[in-house]
Biopython code that builds the backbone (N, CA, C, O; Angstrom):
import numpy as np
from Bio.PDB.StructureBuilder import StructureBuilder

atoms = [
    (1, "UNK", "N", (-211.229, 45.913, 127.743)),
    (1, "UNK", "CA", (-211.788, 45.003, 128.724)),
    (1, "UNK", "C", (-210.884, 43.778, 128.856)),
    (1, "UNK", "O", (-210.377, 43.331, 127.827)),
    (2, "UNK", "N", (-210.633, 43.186, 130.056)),
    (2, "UNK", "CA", (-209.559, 42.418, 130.119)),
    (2, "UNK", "C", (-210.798, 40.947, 130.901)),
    (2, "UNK", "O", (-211.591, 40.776, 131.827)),
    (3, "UNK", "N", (-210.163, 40.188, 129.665)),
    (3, "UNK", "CA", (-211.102, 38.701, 130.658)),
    (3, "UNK", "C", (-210.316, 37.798, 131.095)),
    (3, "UNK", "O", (-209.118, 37.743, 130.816)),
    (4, "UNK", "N", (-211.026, 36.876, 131.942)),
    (4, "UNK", "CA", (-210.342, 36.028, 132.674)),
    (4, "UNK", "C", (-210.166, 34.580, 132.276)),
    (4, "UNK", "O", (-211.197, 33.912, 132.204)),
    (5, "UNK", "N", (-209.278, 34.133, 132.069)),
    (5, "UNK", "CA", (-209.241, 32.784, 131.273)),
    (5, "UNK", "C", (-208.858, 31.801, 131.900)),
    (5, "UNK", "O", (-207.703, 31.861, 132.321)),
    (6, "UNK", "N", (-209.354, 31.031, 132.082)),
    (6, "UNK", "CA", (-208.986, 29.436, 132.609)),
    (6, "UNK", "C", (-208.975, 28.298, 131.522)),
    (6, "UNK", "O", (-209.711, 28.208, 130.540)),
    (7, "UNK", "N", (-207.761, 27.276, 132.010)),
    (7, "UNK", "CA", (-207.645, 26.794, 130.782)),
    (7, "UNK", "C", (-208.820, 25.289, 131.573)),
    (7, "UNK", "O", (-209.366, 25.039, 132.647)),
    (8, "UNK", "N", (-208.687, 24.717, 130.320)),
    (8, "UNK", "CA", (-209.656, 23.535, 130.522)),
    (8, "UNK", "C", (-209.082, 22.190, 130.276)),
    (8, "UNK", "O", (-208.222, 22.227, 129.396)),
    (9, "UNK", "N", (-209.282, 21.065, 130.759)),
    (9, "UNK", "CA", (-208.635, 19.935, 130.519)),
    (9, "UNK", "C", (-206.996, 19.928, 130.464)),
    (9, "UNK", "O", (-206.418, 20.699, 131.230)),
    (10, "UNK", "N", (-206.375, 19.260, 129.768)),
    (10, "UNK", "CA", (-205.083, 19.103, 129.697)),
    (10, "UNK", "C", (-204.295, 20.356, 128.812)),
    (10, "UNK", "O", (-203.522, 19.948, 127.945)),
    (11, "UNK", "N", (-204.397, 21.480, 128.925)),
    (11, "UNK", "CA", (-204.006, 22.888, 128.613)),
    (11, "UNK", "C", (-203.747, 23.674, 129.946)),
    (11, "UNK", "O", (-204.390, 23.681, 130.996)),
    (12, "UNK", "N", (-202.535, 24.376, 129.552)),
    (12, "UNK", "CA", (-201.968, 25.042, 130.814)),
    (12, "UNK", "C", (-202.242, 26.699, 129.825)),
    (12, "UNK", "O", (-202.480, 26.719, 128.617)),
    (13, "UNK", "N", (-202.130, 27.916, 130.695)),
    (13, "UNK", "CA", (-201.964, 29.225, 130.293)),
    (13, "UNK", "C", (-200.634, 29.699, 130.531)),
    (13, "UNK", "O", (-200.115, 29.620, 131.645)),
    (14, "UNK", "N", (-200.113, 30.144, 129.622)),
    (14, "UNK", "CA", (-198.358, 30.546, 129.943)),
    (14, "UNK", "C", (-198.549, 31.704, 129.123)),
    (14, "UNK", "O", (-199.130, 31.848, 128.048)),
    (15, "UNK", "N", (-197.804, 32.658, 130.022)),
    (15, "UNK", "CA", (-197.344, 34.045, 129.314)),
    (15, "UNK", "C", (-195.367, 33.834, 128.559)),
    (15, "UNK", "O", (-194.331, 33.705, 129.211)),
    (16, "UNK", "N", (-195.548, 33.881, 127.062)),
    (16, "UNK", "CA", (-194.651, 33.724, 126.912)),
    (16, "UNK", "C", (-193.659, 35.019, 126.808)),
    (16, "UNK", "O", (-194.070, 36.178, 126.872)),
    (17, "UNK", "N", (-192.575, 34.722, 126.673)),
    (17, "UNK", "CA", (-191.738, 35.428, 126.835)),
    (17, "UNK", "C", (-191.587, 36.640, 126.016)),
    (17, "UNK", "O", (-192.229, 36.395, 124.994)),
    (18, "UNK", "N", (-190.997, 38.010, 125.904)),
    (18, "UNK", "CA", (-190.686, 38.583, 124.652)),
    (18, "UNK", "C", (-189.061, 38.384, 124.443)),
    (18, "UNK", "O", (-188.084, 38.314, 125.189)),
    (19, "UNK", "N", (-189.372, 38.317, 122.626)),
    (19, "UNK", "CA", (-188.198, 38.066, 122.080)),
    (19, "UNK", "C", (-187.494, 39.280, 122.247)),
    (19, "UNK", "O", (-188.097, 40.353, 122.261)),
    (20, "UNK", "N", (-186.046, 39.186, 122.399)),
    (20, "UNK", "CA", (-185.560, 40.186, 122.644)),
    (20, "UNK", "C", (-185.041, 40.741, 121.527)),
    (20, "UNK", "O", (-184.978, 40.043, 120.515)),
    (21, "UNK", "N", (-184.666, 41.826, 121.509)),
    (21, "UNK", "CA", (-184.777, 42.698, 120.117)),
    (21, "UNK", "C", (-183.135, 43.032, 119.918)),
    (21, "UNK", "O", (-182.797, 43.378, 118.786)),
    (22, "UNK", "N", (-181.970, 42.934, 121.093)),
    (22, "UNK", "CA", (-180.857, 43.119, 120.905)),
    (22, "UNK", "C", (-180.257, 42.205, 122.187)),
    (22, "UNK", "O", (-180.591, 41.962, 123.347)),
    (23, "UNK", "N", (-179.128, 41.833, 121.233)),
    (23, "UNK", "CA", (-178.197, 40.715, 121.879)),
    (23, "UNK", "C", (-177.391, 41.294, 123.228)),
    (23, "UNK", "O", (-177.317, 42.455, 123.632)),
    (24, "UNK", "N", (-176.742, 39.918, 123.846)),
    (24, "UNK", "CA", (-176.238, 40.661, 124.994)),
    (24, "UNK", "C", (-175.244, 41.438, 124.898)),
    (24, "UNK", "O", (-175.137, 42.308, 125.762)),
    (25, "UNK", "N", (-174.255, 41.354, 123.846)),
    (25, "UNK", "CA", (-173.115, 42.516, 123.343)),
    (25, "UNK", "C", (-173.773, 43.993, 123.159)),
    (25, "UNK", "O", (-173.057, 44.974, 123.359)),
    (26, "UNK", "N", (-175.161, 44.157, 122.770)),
    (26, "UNK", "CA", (-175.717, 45.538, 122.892)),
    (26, "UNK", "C", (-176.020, 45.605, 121.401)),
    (26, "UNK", "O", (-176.115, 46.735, 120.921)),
    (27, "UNK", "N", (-176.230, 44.263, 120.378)),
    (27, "UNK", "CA", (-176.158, 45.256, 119.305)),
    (27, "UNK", "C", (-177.980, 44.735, 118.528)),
    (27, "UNK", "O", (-178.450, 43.619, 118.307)),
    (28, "UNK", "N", (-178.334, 45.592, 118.397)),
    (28, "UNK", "CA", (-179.999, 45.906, 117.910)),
    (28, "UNK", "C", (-180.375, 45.074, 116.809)),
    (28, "UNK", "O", (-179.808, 45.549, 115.825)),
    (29, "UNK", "N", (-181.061, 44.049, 116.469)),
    (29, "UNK", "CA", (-181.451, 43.009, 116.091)),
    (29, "UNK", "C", (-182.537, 44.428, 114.801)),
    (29, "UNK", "O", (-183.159, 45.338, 115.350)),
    (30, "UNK", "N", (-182.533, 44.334, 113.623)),
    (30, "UNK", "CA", (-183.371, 44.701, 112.904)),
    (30, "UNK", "C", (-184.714, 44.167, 112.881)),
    (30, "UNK", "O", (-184.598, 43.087, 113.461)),
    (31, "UNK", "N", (-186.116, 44.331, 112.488)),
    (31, "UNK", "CA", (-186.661, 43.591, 112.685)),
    (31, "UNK", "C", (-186.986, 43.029, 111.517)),
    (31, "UNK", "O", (-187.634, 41.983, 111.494)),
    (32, "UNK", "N", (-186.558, 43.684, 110.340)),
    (32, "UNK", "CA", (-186.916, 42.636, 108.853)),
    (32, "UNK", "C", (-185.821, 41.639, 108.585)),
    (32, "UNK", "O", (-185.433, 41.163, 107.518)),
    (33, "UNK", "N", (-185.270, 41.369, 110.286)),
    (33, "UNK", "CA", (-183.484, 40.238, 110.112)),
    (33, "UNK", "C", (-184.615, 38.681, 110.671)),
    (33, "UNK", "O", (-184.490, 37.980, 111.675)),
    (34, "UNK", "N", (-185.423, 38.618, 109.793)),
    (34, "UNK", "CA", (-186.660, 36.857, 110.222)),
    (34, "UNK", "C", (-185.473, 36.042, 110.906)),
    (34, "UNK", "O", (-185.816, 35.657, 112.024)),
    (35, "UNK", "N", (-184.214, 35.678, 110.569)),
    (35, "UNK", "CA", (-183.078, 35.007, 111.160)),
    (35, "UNK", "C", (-182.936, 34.906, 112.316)),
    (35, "UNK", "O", (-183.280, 34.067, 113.149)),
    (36, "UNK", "N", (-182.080, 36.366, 112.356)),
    (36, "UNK", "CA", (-181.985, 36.701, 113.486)),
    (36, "UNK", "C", (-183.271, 36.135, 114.757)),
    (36, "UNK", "O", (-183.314, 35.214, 115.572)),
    (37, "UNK", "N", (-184.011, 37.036, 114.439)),
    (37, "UNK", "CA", (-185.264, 36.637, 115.601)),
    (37, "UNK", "C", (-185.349, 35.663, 115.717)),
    (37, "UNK", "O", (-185.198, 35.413, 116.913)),
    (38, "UNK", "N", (-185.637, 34.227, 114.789)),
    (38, "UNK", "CA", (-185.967, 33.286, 114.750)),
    (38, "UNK", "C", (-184.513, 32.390, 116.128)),
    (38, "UNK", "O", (-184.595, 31.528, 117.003)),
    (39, "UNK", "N", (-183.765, 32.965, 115.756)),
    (39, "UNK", "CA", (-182.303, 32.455, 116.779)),
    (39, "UNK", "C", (-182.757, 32.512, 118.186)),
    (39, "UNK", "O", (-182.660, 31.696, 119.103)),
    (40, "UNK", "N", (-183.389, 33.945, 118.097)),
    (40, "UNK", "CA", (-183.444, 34.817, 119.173)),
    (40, "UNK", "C", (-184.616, 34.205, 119.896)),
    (40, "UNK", "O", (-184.543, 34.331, 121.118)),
    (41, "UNK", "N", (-185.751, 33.529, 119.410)),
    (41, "UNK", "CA", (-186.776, 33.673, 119.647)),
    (41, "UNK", "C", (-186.756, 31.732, 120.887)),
    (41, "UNK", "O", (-187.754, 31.012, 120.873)),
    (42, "UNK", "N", (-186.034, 31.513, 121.366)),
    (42, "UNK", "CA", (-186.517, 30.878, 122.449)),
    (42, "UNK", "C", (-187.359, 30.866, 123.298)),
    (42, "UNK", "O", (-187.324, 31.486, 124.361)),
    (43, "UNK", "N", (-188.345, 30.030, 122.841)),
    (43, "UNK", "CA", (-189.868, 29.781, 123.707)),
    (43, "UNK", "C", (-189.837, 29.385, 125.224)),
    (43, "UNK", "O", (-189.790, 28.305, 125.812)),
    (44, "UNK", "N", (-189.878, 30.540, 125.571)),
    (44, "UNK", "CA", (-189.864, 30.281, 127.316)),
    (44, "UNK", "C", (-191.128, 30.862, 127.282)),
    (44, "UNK", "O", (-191.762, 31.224, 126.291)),
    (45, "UNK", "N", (-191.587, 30.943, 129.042)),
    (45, "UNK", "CA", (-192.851, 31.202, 129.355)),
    (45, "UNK", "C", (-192.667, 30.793, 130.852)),
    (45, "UNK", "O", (-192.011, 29.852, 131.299)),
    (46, "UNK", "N", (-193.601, 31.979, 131.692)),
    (46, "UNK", "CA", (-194.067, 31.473, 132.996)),
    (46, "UNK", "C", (-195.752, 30.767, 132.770)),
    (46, "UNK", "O", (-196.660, 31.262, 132.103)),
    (47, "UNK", "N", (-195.777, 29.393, 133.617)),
    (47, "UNK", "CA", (-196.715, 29.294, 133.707)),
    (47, "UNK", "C", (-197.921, 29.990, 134.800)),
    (47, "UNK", "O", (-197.731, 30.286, 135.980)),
    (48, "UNK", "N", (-199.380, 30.163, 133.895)),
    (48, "UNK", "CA", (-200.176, 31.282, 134.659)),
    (48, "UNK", "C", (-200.859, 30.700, 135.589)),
    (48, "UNK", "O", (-200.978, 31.106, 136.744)),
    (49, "UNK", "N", (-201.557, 29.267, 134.900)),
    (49, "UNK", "CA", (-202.588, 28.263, 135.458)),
    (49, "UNK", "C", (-202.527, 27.076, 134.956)),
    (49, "UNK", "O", (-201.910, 26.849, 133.916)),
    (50, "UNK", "N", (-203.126, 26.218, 135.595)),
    (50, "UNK", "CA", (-203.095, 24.702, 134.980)),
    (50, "UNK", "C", (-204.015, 23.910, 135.179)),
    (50, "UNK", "O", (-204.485, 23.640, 136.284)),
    (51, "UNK", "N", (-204.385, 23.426, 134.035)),
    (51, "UNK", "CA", (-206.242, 22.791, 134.176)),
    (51, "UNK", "C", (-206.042, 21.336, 135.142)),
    (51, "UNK", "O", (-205.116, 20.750, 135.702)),
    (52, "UNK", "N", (-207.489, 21.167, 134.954)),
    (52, "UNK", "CA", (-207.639, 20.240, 136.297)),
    (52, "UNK", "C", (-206.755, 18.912, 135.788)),
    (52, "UNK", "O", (-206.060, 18.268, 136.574)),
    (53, "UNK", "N", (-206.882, 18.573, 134.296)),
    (53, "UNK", "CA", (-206.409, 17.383, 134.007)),
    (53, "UNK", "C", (-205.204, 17.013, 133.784)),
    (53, "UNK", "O", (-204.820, 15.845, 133.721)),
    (54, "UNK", "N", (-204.350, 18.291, 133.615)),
    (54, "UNK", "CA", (-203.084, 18.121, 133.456)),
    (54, "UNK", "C", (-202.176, 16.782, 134.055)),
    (54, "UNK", "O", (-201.924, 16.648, 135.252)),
    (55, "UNK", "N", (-201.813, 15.992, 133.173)),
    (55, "UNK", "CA", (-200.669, 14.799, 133.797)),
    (55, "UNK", "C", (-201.469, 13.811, 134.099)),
    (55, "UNK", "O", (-201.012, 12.676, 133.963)),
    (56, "UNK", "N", (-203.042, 13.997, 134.645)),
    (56, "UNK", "CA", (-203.691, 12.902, 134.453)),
    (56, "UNK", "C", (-203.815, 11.581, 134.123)),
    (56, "UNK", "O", (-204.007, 10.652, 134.907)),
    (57, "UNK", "N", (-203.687, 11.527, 132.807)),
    (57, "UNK", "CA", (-203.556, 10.060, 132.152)),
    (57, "UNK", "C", (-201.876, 10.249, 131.923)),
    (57, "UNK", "O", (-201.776, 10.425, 130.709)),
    (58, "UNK", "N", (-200.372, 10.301, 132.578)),
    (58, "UNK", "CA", (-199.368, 9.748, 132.285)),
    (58, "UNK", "C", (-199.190, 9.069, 133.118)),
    (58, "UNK", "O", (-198.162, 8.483, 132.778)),
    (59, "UNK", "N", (-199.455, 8.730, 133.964)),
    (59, "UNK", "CA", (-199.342, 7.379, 135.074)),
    (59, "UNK", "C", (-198.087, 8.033, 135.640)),
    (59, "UNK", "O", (-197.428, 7.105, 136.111)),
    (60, "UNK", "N", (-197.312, 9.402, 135.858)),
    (60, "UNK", "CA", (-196.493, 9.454, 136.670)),
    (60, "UNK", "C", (-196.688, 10.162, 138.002)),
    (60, "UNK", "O", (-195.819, 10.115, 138.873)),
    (61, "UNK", "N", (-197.989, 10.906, 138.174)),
    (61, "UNK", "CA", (-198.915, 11.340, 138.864)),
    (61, "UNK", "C", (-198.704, 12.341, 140.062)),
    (61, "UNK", "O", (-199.050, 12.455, 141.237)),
    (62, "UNK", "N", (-197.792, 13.136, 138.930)),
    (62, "UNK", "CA", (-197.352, 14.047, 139.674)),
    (62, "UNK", "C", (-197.127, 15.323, 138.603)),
    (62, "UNK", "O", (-196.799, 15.109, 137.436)),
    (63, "UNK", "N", (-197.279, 16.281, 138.981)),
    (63, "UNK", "CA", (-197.075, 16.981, 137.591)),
    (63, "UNK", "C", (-195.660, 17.983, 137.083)),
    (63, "UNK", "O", (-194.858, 18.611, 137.776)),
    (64, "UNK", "N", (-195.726, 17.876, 136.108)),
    (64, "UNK", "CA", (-193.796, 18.200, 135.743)),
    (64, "UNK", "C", (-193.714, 19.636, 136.364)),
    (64, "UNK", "O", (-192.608, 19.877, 136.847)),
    (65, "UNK", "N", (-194.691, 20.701, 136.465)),
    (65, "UNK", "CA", (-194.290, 21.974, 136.796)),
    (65, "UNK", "C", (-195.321, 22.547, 137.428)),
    (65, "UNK", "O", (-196.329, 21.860, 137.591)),
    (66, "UNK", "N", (-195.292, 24.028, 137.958)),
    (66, "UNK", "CA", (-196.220, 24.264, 138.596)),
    (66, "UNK", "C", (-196.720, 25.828, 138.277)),
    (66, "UNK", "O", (-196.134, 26.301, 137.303)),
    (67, "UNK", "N", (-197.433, 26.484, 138.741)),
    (67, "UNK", "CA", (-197.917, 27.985, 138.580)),
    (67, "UNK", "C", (-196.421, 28.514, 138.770)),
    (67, "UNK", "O", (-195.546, 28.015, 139.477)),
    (68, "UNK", "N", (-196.334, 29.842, 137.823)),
    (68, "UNK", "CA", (-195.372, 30.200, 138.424)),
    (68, "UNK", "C", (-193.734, 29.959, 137.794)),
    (68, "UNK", "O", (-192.825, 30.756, 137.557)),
    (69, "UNK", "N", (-193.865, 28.296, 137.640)),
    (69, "UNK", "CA", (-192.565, 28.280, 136.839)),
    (69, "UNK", "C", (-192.271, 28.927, 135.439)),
    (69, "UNK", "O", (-193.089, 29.580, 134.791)),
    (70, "UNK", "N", (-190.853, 28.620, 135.036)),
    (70, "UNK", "CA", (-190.620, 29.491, 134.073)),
    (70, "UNK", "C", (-190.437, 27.976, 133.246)),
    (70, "UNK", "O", (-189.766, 27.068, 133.737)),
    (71, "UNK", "N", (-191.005, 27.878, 132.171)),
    (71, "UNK", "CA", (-190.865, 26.745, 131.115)),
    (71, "UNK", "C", (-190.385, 26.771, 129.436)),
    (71, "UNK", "O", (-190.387, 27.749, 128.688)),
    (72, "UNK", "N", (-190.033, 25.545, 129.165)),
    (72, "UNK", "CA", (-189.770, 25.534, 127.860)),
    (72, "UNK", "C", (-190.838, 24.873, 126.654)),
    (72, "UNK", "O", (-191.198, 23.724, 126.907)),
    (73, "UNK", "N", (-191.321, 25.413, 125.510)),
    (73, "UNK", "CA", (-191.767, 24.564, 124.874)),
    (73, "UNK", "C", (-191.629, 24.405, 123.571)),
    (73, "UNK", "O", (-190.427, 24.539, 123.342)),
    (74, "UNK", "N", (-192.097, 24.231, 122.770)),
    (74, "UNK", "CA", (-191.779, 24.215, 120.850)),
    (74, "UNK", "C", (-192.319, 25.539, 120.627)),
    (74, "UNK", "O", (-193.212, 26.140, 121.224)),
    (75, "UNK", "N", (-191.373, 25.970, 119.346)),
    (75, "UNK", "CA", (-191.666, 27.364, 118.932)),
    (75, "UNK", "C", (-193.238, 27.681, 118.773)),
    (75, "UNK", "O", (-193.805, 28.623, 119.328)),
    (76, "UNK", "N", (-193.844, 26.745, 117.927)),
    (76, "UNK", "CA", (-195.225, 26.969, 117.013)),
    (76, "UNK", "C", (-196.107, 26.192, 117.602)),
    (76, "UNK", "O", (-197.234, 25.941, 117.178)),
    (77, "UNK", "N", (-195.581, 25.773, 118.652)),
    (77, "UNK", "CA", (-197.226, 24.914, 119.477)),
    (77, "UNK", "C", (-198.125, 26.179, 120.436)),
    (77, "UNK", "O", (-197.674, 27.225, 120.903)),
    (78, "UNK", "N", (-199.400, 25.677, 120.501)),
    (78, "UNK", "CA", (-200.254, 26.788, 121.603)),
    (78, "UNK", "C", (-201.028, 27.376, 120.862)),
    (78, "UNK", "O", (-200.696, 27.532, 119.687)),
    (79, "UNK", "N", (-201.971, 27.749, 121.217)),
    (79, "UNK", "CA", (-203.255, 28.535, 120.801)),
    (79, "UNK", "C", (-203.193, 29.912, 121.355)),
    (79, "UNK", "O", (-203.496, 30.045, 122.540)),
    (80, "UNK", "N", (-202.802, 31.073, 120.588)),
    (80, "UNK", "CA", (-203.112, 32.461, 120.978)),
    (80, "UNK", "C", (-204.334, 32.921, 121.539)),
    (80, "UNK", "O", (-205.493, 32.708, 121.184)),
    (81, "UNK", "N", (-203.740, 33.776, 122.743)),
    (81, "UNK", "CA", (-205.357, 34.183, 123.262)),
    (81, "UNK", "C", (-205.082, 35.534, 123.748)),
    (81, "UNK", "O", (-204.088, 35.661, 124.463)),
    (82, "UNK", "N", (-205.952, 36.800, 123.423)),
    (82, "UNK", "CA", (-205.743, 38.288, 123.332)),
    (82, "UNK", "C", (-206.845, 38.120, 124.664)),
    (82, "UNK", "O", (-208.041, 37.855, 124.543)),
    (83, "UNK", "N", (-206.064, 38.360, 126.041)),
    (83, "UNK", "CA", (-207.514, 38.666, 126.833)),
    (83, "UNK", "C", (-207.269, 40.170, 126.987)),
    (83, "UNK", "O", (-207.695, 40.776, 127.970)),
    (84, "UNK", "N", (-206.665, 40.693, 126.127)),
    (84, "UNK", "CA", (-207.123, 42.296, 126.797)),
    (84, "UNK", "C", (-207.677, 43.027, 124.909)),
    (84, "UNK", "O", (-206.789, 43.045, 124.056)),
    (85, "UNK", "N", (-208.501, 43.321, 124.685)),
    (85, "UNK", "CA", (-208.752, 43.747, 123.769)),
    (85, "UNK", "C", (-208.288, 44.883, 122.977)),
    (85, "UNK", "O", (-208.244, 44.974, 121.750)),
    (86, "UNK", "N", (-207.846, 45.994, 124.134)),
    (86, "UNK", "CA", (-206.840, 47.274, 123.653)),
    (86, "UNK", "C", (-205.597, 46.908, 123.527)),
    (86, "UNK", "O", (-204.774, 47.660, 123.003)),
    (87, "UNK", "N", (-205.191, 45.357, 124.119)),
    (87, "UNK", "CA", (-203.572, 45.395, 123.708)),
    (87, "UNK", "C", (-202.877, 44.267, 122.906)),
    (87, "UNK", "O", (-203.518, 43.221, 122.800)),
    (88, "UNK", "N", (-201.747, 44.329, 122.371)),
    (88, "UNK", "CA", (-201.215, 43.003, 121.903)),
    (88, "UNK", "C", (-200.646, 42.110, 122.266)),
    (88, "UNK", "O", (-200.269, 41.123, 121.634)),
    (89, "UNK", "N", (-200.513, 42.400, 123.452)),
    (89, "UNK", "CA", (-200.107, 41.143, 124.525)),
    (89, "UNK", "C", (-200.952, 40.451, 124.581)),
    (89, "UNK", "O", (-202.107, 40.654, 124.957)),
    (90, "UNK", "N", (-200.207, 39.071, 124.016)),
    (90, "UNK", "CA", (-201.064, 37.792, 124.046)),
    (90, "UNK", "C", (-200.605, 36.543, 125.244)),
    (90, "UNK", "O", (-199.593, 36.682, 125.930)),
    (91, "UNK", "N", (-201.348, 35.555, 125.339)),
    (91, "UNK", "CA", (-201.005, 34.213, 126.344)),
    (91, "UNK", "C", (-201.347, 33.046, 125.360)),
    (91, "UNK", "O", (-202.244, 33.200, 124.531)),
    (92, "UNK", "N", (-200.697, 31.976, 125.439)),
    (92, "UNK", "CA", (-200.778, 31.120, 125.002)),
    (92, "UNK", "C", (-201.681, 30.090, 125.847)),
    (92, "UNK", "O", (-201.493, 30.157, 127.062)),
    (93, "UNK", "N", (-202.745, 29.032, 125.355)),
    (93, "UNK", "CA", (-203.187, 27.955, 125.797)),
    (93, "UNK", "C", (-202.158, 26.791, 125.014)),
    (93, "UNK", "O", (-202.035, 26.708, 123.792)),
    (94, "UNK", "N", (-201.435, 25.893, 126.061)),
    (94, "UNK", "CA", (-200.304, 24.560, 125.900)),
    (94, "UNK", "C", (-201.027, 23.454, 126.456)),
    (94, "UNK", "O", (-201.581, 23.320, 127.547)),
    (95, "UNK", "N", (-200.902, 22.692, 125.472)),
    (95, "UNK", "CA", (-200.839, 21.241, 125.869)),
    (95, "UNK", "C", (-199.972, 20.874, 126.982)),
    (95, "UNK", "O", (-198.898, 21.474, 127.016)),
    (96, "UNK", "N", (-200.277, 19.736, 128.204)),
    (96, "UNK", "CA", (-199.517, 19.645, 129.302)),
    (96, "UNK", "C", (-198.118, 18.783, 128.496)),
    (96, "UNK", "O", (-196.930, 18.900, 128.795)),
    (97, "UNK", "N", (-198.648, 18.025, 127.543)),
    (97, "UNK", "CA", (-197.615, 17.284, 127.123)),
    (97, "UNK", "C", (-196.468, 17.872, 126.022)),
    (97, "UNK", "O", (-195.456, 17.287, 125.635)),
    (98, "UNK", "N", (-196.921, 19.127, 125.669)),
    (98, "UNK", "CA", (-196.112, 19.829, 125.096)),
    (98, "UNK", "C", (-194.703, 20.777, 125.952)),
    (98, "UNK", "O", (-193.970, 21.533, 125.313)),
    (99, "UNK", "N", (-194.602, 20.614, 126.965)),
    (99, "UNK", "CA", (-193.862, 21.165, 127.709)),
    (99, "UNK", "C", (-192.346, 20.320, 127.832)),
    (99, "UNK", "O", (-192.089, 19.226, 128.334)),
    (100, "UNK", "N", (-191.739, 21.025, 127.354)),
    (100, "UNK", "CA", (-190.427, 19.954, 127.466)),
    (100, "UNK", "C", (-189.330, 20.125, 128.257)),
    (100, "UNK", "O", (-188.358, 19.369, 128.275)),
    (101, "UNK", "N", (-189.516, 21.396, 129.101)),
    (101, "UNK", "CA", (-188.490, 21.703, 130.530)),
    (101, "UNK", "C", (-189.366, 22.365, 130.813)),
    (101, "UNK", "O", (-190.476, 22.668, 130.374)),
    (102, "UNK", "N", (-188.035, 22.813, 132.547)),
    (102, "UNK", "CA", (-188.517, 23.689, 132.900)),
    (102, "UNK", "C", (-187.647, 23.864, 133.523)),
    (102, "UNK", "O", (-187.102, 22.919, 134.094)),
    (103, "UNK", "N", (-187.106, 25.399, 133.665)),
    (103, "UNK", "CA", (-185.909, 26.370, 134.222)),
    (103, "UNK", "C", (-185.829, 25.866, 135.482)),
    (103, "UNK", "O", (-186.880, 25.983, 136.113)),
    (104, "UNK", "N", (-184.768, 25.251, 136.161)),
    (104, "UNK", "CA", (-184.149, 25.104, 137.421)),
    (104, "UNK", "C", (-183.951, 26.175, 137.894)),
    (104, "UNK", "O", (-184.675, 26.839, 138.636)),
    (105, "UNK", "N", (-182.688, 26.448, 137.374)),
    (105, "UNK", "CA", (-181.784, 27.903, 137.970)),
    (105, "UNK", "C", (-181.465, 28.986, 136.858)),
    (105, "UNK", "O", (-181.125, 28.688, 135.714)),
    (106, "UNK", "N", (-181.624, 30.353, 137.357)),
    (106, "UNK", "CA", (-181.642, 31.236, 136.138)),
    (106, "UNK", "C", (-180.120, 32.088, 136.456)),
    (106, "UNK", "O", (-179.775, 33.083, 135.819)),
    (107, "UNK", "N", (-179.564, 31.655, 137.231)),
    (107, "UNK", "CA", (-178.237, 32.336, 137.255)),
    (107, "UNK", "C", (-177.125, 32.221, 136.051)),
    (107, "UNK", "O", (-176.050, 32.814, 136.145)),
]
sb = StructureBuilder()
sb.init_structure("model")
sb.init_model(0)
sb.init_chain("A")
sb.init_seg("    ")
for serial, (resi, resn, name, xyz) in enumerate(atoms, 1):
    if name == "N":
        sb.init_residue(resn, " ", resi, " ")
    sb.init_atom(name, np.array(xyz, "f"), 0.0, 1.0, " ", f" {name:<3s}", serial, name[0])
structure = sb.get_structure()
């Protein structure tokens, strides 16, 4: 069963990225190499949704990103959330202020 999640207050929903398992030379990342991954593991994410309060109280009153973009944030911030119960694909709930880019150009 797959549910529908909206985030609330100053929390955005971002599907983060998967780590990739082999480098761009082609060569296959083990997975008991914690290193490795950890290199590998750049926290990107598209954002899914964005609560009503987001940016709210920063007085710049406009907000840094939007549905859709592709963003950056800290490895270990966000709250895991399983909305599909048969699978392990998860989404993260982010703090708006935890967001510290966001992808311009992906060329």
């Amino acid at each position: 069963m797959k549910l529908q999640i909206k985030p609330l207050g100053h929390r955005l929903l971002v599907k983060p990225d998967e780590v990739e398992q082999k480098t761009k030379s082609g060569i296959i990342v083990a997975t008991g190499d914690s290193l490795k991954n950890e290199q590998l593991a750049v926290e990107t994410g598209i954002v899914l949704e964005i609560g009503d309060l987001c940016w709210s109280d920063t007085g710049v009153g406009m907000p840094w990103c939007e549905v859709g973009d592709k963003i950056y944030f800290p490895k270990y911030s966000g709250q895991r959330v399983y909305p599909d119960s048969e699978s392990s694909e998860h989404l993260l709930f982010l703090n708006d202020l935890d967001i510290t880019g966001v992808v311009v150009d992906e060329r």
